[in-house]
N, C-alpha and C positions, 0 to 999 in steps of 0.2 A: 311652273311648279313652285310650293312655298317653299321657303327653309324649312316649315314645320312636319312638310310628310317624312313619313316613318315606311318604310319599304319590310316587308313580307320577304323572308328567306325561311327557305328550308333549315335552315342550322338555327336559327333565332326561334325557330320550333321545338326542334329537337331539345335546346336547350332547355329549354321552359316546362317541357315533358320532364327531362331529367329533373330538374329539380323540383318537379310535384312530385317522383316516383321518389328520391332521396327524404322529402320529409315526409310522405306516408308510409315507409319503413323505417324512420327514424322513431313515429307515434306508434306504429307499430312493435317495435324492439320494446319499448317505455312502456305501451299495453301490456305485454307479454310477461315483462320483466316484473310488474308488479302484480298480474295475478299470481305467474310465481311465486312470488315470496309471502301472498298471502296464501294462498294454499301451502306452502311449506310452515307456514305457521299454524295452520286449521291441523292440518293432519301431521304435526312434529310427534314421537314417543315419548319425548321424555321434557323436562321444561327447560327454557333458555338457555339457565347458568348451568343445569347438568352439560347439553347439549355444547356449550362453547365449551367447558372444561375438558368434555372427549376430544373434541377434534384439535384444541390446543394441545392435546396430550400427544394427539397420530402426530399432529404436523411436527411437532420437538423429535417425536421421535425418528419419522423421515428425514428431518436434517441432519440428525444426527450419523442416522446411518448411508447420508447421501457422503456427509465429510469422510467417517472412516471409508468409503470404496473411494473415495477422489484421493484423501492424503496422499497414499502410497505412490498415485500417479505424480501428483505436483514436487513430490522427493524427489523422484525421480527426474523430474524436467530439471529444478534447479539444479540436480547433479550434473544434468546435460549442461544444462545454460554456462554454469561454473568451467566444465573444461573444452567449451566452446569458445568462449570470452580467454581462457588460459592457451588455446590453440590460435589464437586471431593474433592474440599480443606477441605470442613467440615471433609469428608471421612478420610482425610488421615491425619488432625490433633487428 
């Protein structure tokens, strides 16, 4: 035998399958992904800057009402946290 043969296994197959299957859904996501966004362009209602200026308005305003329903909770933990840390110190003095 040379040093140069190269041995056939089952796993050096599979391999090699995986990674044609990994980049012809990789070219595929990238196909898809640009007819998308050209079709979302052919068929948008309203133009660009209308169109960025709504959804920057929704997304401000779901932040906004994502913090007032959190606030309340995160007062409340640092309330915890405060006489948890005031409960441990008693503990250990």
């Amino acid at each position: 035998m040379s040093a140069n043969s190269s041995y056939y296994t089952p796993t050096h197959d599979y391999q090699a399958q995986a990674a044609d299957r990994t980049a012809l859904i990789a070219v595929c996501l990238v196909l898809g992904l640009g007819i998308g966004v050209a079709l979302a362009l052919m068929f948008a209602p309203e133009s660009g800057e209308k169109t960025r200026n709504q959804l920057a308005h929704t997304v401000e305003g779901k932040v906004n009402e994502g913090r007032h329903r959190v606030e309340p909770a995160l007062n409340d933990l640092q309330k915890e946290m405060k006489d948890l840390r005031r409960k441990v110190e008693e503990r250990l003095s």
